[in-house]
C-alpha positions as CSV (number, residue, x, y, z in Angstrom):
1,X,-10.7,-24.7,45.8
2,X,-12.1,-20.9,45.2
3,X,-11.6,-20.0,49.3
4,X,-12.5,-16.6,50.2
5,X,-10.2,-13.9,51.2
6,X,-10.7,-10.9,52.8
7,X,-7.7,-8.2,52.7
8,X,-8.5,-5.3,54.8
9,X,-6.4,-2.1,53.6
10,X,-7.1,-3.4,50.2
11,X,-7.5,-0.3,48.4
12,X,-3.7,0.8,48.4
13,X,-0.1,-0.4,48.9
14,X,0.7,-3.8,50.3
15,X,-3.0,-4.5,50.4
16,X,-3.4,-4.1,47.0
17,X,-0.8,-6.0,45.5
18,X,-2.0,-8.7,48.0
19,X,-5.4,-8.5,46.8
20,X,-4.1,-9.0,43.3
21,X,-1.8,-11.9,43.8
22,X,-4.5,-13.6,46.0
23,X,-7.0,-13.0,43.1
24,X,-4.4,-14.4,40.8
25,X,-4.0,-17.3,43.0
26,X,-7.5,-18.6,42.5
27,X,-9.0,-16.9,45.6
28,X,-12.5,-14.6,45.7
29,X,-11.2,-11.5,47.1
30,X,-13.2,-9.1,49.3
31,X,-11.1,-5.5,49.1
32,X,-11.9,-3.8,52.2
33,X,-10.5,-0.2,52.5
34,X,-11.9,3.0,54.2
35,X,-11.3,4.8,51.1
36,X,-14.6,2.8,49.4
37,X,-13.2,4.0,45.4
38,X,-9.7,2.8,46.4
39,X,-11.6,-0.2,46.8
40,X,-14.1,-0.1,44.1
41,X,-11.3,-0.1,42.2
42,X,-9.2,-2.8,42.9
43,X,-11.9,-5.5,42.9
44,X,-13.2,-3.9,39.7
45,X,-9.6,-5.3,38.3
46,X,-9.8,-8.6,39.8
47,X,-13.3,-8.8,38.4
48,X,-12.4,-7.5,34.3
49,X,-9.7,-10.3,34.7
50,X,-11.5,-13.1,35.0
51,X,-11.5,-13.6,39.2
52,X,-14.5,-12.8,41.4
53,X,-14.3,-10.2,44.4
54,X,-16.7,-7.8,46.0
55,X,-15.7,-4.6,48.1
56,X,-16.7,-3.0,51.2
57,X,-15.9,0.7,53.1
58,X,-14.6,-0.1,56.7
59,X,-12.9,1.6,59.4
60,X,-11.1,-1.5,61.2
61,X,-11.7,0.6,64.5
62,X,-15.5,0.6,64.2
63,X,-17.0,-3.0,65.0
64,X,-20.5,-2.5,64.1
65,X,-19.1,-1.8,60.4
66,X,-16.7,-4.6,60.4
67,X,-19.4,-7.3,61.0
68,X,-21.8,-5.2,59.1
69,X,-19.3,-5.3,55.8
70,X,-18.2,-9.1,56.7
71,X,-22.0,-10.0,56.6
72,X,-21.6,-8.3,52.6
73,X,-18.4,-10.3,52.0
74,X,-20.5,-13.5,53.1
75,X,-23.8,-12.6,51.0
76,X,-21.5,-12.0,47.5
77,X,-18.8,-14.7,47.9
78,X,-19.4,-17.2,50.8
79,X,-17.7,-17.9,54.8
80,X,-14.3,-16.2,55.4
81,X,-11.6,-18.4,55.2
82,X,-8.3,-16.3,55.1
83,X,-8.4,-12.6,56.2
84,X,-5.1,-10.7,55.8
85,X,-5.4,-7.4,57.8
86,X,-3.1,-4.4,56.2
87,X,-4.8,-1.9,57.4
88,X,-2.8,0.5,59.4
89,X,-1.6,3.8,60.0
90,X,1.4,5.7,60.9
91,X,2.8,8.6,62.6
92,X,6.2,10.5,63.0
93,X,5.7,12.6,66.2
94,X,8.4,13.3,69.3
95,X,7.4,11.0,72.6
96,X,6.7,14.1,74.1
97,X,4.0,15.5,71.7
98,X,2.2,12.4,71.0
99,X,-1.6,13.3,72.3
100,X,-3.8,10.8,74.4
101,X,-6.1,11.5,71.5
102,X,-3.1,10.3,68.4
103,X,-1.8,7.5,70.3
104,X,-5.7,6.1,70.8
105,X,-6.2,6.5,67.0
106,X,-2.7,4.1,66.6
107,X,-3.8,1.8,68.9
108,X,-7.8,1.7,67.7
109,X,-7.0,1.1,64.3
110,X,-3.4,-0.8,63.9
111,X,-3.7,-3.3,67.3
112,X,-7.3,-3.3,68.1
113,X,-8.7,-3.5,64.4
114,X,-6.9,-6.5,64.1
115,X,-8.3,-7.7,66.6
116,X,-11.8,-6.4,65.7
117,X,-11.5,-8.1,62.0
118,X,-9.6,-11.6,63.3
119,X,-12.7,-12.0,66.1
120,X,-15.1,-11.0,63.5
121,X,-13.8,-13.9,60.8
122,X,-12.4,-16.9,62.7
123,X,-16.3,-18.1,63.4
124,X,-16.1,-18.9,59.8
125,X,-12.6,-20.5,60.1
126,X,-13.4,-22.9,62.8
127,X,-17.4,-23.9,61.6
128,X,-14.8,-24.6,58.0
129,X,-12.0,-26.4,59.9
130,X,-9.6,-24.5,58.1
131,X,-8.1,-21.0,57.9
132,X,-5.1,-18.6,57.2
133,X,-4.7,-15.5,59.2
134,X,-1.8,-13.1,58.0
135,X,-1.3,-10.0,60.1
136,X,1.1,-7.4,58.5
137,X,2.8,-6.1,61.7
138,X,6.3,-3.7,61.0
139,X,10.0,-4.3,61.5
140,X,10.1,-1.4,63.2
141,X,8.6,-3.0,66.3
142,X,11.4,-5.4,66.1
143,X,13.7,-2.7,66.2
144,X,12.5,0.4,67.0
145,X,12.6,3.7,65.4
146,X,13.3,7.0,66.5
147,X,9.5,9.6,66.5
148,X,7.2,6.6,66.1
149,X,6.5,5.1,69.7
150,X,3.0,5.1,69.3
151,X,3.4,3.4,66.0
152,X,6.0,0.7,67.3
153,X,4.4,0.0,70.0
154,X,0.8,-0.7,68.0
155,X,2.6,-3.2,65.6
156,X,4.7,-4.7,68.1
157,X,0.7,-5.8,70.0
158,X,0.1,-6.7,66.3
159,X,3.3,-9.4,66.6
160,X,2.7,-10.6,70.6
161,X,-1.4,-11.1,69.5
162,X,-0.8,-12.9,66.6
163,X,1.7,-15.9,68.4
164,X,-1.0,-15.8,71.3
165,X,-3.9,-16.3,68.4
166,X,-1.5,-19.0,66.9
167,X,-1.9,-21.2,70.0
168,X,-5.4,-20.9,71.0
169,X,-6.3,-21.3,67.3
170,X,-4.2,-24.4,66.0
171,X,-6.2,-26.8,67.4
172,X,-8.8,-25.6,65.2
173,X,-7.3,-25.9,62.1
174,X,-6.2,-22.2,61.8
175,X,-3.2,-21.1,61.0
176,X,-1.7,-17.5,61.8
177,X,1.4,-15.5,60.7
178,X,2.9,-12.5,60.9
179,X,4.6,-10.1,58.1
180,X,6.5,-7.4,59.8
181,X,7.4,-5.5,56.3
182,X,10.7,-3.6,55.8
183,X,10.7,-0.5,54.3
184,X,8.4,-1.1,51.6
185,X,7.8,1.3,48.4
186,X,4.1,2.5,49.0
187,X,1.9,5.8,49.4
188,X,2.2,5.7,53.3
189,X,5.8,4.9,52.9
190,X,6.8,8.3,50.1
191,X,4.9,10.2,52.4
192,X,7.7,10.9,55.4
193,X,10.0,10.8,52.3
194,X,8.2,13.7,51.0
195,X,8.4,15.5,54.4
196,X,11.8,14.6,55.1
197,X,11.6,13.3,57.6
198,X,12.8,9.7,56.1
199,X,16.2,10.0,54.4
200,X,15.6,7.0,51.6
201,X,19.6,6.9,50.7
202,X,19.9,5.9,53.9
203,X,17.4,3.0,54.6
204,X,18.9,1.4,51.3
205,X,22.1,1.7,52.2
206,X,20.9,-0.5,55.5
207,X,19.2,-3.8,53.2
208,X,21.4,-6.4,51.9
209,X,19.7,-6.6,48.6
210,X,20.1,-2.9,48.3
211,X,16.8,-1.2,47.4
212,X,13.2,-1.0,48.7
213,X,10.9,-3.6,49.0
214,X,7.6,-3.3,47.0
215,X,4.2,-4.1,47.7
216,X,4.5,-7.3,45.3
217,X,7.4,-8.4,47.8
218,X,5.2,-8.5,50.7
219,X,2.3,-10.1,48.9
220,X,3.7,-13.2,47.4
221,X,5.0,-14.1,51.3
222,X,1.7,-13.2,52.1
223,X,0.3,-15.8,49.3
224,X,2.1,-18.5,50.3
225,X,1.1,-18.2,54.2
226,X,-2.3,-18.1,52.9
227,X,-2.2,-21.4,50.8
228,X,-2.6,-25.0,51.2
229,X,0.9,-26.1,51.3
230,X,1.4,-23.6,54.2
231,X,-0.3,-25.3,56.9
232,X,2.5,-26.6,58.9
233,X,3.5,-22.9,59.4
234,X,2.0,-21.4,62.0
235,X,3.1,-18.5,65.2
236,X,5.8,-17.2,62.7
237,X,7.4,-14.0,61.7
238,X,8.0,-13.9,58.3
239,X,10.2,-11.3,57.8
240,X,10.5,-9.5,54.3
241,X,12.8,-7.1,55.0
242,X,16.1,-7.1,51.7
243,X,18.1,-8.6,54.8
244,X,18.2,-5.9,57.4
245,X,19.6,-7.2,60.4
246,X,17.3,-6.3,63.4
């Protein structure tokens, strides 16, 4: 069955390598990135190889334009049925000079577009009977991590929501999981490696497995959350992570 996905943060990173392994998993993918070429993009490539997928510009803060661009997903592919929301943002900053203004931004886009997207979808979900929702939350709010409070404390909503959602949506059919990545080999990731302000000798040195994880490590757990024989599987962390002990 041809169920339709909708990845939000699409257009890069994790979210693209989940639209793609989604895509190549039979699904109609809806790409749904602020950065609308990003986006363009990646469901151009679903499209030239055969799958079907549509995209959309969205800020997950903004809720008008979330159930304006799911009302587009639903006129090009058909009722949401598994959303995956990537989107997110990030931030090295002492506790001390974190504005009012920066930690709103964390919180509007990383907790509260979740729940934005996940309140805009699940109508679909439950009129279906069925549904996978996979937030990507962060081992860092599992752990912790020196400079990112604001950050931390946004995913670690992102982990508390999702078990909550997992209970009041089970009856319904629904199942939702939670990703909390380790340190994973994207744009957003190379960019405090650029600063310096990540030491990347160091955070391998930490995993087991002994190198980074890549966006195609977080979306094939993300796949199989999403699919049929994952529906005893619900109110989880799945942690991809190389073995870091947390």
């Amino acid at each position: 069955m041809s169920r339709v996905a909708v990845v939000t943060g699409g257009g890069s990173g994790m979210g693209r390598a989940i639209c793609r392994q989604l895509a190549d998993a039979g699904r109609q993918v809806a790409v749904l990135d602020i950065n609308g070429d990003a986006a363009d993009e990646v469901a151009r490539a679903i499209t030239s190889s055969g799958g079907k997928a549509c995209a959309a510009v969205v800020d997950v803060s903004d809720r008008p334009a979330i159930d304006a661009a799911l009302d587009e997903v639903r006129s090009a592919l058909g009722p949401v049925e598994i959303m995956v929301t990537s989107a997110g943002i990030e931030g090295f900053t002492e506790f001390l000079d974190i504005t009012a203004e920066a930690w709103d931004r964390m919180m509007a886009v990383n907790l509260t577009g979740t729940f934005h997207c996940l309140q805009a979808a699940v109508p679909d979900m439950i009129e279906a009977g069925w549904g996978r929702i996979v937030t990507i939350s962060s081992s860092s709010a599992q752990s912790g991590t020196r400079r990112m409070s604001h950050y931390v404390a946004s995913k670690g909503g992102v982990i508390a929501f999702t078990k909550a959602l997992a209970l009041d949506l089970a009856p319904k059919g629904i199942t939702v999981n939670t990703i909390p990545p380790g340190v994973i080999d994207t744009p957003m990731m190379r960019r405090p490696i650029d600063a310096g302000t990540m030491n990347v000798d160091a955070v391998i040195a930490r995993a087991p497995l002994g190198r980074l994880g890549t966006p195609e490590d977080i979306a094939a757990a993300c796949v199989f959350l999403c699919s049929e024989e994952a529906g005893y599987i619900t109110g989880q962390q799945i942690n991809v992570n190389g073995g870091w002990y947390l």
